[in-house]
C-alpha positions, -999 to +999 in steps of 0.1 A: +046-057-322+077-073-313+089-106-330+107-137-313+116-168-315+122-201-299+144-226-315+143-264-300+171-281-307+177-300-276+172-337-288+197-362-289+187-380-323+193-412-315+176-428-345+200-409-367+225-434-357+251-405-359+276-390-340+272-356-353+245-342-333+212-347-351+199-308-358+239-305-374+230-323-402+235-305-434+204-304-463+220-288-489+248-279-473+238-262-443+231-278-410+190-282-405+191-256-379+209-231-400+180-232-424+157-230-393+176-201-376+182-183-412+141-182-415+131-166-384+157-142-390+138-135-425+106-130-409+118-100-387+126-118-358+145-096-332+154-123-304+158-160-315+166-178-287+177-220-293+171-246-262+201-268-267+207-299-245+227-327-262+258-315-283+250-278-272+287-269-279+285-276-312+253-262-322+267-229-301+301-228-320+284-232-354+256-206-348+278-182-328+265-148-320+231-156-344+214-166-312+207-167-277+212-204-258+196-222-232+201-255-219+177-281-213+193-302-193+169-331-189+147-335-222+112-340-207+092-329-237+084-299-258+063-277-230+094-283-208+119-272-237+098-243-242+093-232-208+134-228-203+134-198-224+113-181-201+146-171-181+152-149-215+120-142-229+094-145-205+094-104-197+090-100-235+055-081-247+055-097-284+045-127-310+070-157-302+072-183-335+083-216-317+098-236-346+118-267-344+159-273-348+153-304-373+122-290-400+146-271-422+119-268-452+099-244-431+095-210-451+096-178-443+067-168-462+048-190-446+059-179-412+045-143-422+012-158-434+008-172-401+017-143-382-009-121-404-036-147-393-024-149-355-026-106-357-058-106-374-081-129-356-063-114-324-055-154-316-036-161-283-021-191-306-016-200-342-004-236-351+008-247-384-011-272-402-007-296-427-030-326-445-017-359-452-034-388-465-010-410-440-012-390-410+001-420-388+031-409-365+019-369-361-001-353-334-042-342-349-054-310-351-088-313-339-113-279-353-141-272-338-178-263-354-165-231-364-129-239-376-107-225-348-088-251-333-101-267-300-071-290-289-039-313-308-038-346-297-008-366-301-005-401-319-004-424-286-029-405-268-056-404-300-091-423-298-100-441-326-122-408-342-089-387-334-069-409-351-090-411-383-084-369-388-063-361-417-049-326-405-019-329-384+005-305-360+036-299-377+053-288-343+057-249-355+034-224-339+031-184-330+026-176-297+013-145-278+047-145-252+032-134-220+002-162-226+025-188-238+041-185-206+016-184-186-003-215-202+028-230-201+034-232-163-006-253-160+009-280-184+014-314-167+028-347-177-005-365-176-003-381-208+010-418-220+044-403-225+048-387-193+060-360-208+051-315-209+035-314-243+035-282-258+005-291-275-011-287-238-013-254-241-040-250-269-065-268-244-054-245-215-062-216-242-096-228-249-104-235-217-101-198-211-122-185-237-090-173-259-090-180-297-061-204-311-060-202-346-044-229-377-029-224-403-032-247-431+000-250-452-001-263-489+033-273-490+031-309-474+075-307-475+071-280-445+058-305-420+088-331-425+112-334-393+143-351-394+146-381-373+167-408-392+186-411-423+158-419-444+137-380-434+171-367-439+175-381-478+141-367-484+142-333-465+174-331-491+155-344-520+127-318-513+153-292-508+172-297-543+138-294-557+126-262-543+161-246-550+167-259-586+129-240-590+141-208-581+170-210-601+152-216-628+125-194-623+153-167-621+165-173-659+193-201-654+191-228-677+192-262-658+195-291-687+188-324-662+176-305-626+178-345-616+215-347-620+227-310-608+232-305-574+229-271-556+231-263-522+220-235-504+232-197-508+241-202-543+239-169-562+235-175-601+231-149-627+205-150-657+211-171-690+238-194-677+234-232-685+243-254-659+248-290-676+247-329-658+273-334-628+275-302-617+279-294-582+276-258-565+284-258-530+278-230-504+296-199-509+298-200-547+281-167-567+280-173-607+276-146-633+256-145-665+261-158-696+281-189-679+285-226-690+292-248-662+297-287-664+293-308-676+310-326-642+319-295-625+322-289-585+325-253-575+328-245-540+331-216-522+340-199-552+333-160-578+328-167-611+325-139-633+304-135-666+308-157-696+333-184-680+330-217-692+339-243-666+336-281-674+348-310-660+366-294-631+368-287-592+375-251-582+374-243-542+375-213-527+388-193-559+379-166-583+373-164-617+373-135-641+349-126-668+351-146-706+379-171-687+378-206-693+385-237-677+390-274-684+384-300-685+399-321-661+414-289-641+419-284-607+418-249-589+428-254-554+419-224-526+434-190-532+435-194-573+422-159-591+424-154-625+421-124-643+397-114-673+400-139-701+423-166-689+425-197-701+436-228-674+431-266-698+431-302-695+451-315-660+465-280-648+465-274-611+465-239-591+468-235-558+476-198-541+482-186-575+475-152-592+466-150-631+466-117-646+442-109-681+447-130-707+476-154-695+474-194-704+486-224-687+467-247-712+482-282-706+495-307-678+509-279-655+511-272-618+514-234-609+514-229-568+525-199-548+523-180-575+522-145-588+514-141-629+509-114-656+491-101-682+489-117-713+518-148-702+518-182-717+530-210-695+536-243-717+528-276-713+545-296-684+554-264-667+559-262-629+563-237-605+586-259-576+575-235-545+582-259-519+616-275-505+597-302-478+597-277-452+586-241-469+564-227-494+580-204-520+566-175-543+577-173-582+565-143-597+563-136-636+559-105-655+536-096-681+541-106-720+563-135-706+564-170-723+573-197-705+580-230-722+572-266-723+585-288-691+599-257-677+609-263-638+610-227-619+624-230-587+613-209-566+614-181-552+618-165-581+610-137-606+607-136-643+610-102-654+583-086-678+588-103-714+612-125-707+615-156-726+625-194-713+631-219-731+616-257-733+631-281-710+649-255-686+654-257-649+655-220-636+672-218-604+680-176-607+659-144-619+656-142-656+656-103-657+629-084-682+633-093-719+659-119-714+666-153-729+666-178-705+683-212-712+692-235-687+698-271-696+725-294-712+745-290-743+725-320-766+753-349-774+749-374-799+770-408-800+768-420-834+756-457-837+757-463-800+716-468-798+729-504-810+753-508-783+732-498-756+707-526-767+730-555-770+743-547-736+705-548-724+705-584-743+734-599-729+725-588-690+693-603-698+707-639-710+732-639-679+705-633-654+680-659-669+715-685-669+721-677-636 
């Protein structure tokens, strides 16, 4: 049986108080309707098509290709949202999971559970359910004598019995398609809203003897929309939560899950400790055997096995195995280091190559650049790659050694075990296994230290006489 899905993600948001288009709003680093999109995709869906109205452009250009679109021009409620995919999907023989743009802790397990329910009781309509103690705000699931569902009633149009249920719509269903359709053009906007409710249809169902089913869900964080700032912080909270579980539950060592951040994607290999103040953003994969943090923020980023990282940011760089970095480092997009490379405290890649083994250990900034095997680049080195209009490559062989408050001006290329001395500016190649020295002859002027500070003295008196 053929599996689709219908994404709405046509409201404005208003109560977001944002100007980023409300189902754009990342949890954990990806927008709420990636997470929504990203699910129905797990559970086999083979058409997802997302009714977009407000902001459509944007939602369009992040998704891309992912998805089919269709605008809802006027935003007249959920049955009328639905019914615009019909253009697409309404020739369709299949199950369609409707699912909304802003509940990004729905799972994908539990969209299969529902769809094993909605096969086996041979159900026209499947609803997800969940039971709150507060269910003030959602629509009520009303069940009949023998537990199929007879109709969802929403907040405004509830008596006072209806109101007093516990079990509440959390706006995600499974549909047969040609029904849904069907149903769908019967719904009116009778209703204190004067809106299509979607809802609607599980009355129009009953009505005509077909079975609509519900399915309970245990996880209470599954029926959370986003609608303002404070959903958002808790859909996020929630988030963190389920993710730093399955980290954990895969064999990484977490020591405070309270004060590590992870977002979603993040790929993390067995028996690595991740320690307070770390952050891993989307994109970054981490081997095993690794010690991150404390304090580190990793974006974007390969780390191999048994690097240390702590107390540094490193964007959209890679890191080979048994390397170490910081503290206090910075590696800036484009940074790769080889296998068992060493970058320490206040050293700053960007667009730079390490080879196995080399060191920049202290102070350094090393940009545009291409480095050996086994090279040591000293403290206060720089590699000077741009002139205020272009970026220049230095490139340095292996087995060289490169010396404190060394100045390369680039471009250029220090041949393979070459050697430059402290406090040189190198404006020219330094060919393999030279000496390079380039710097002033040292002078000293006996006894003028004394001079110089009686001159200091006397410019001092003058200016405070004057």
């Amino acid at each position: 049986m053929k599996r689709l899905a219908i994404v709405l993600a046509a409201g404005q948001g208003k109560r977001m108080k944002s100007k980023l288009y409300k189902v754009l709003h990342p949890v954990c680093g990806k927008p709420m309707v990636g997470h929504v999109t990203d699910i129905v995709k797990e559970a086999a869906c083979e058409r997802t098509v997302v009714i977009v109205g407000h902001g459509a452009e944007a939602v369009q250009a992040y998704l891309g290709d992912g998805a089919e679109y269709v605008l809802q021009a006027q935003q007249l409620g959920t049955g009328h949202a639905v019914r615009q995919a019909e253009q697409l999907l309404g020739q369709e023989e299949g199950t369609t999971i409707v699912v909304c743009g802003d509940t990004p802790l729905v799972t994908a397990e539990t969209i299969e559970a529902m769809l094993e329910l909605h096969a086996s009781s041979g159900a026209a309509a499947t609803v997800l359910t969940a039971s709150f103690d507060n269910p003030t705000g959602y629509g009520r699931v009303i069940r009949g004598a023998d537990g199929a569902v007879q109709r969802i009633v929403e907040q405004k149009d509830c008596s006072p019995e209806e109101a007093a249920v516990k079990e509440i719509n959390t706006g995600t269903y499974c549909f047969d398609n040609q029904k849904l359709f069907a149903a769908l053009a019967q719904v009116t906007s009778n209703n204190a809203q004067g809106e299509f409710y979607l809802t609607d249809v599980v009355g129009i169902f009953r009505e005509a003897g077909e079975v609509v089913q519900g399915y309970c869900t245990s996880d209470l964080a599954e029926a959370i929309g986003v609608n303002d700032r404070v959903a958002l912080a808790e859909a996020e909270r929630l988030m963190r939560e389920r993710l730093n579980r399955h980290h954990l539950l895969g064999g990484v060592t977490i020591i405070d899950p309270a004060s590590t951040y992870i977002e979603a994607g993040v790929e993390i290999g067995s028996d690595t400790v991740l320690y307070p103040g770390t952050i891993l953003r989307a994109g970054t994969k981490i081997g095993e055997d690794c010690v991150i943090g404390p304090q580190a923020d990793i974006a974007g980023s390969s780390i191999g096995n048994g690097v240390t990282v702590k107390y540094s940011t490193v964007a959209d760089s890679v890191i080979g195995d048994e390397s170490a970095v910081g503290p206090y480092a910075n590696l800036r997009p484009g940074s790769k280091l080889g296998r068992g490379c060493k970058i320490g405290d206040f050293v700053e890649l960007k667009n730079a190559t390490l080879d196995d083994g080399s060191k920049v250990s202290h102070l350094s900034y090393i940009g545009d650049a291409e480095v050996g095997k086994e090279v040591n680049i000293g403290c206060g080195a720089i590699t000077v790659n741009y002139d205020g209009y272009n970026k220049f490559k230095t490139v340095v062989g292996d087995h060289a050694f490169v010396g404190s408050n060394v100045n390369l001006i680039a471009p250029i290329t220090v041949g393979e075990g070459a050697y430059i001395v402290a406090g040189s500016t190198v404006t020219h190649d330094v060919p393999a296994g030279d000496l390079s020295i380039a710097r002033e002859r040292q002078v000293n002027k006996p006894g003028y230290a004394e001079k110089i500070r009686n001159r200091a003295k006397a410019k001092k008196e003058n200016s405070r006489k004057e």
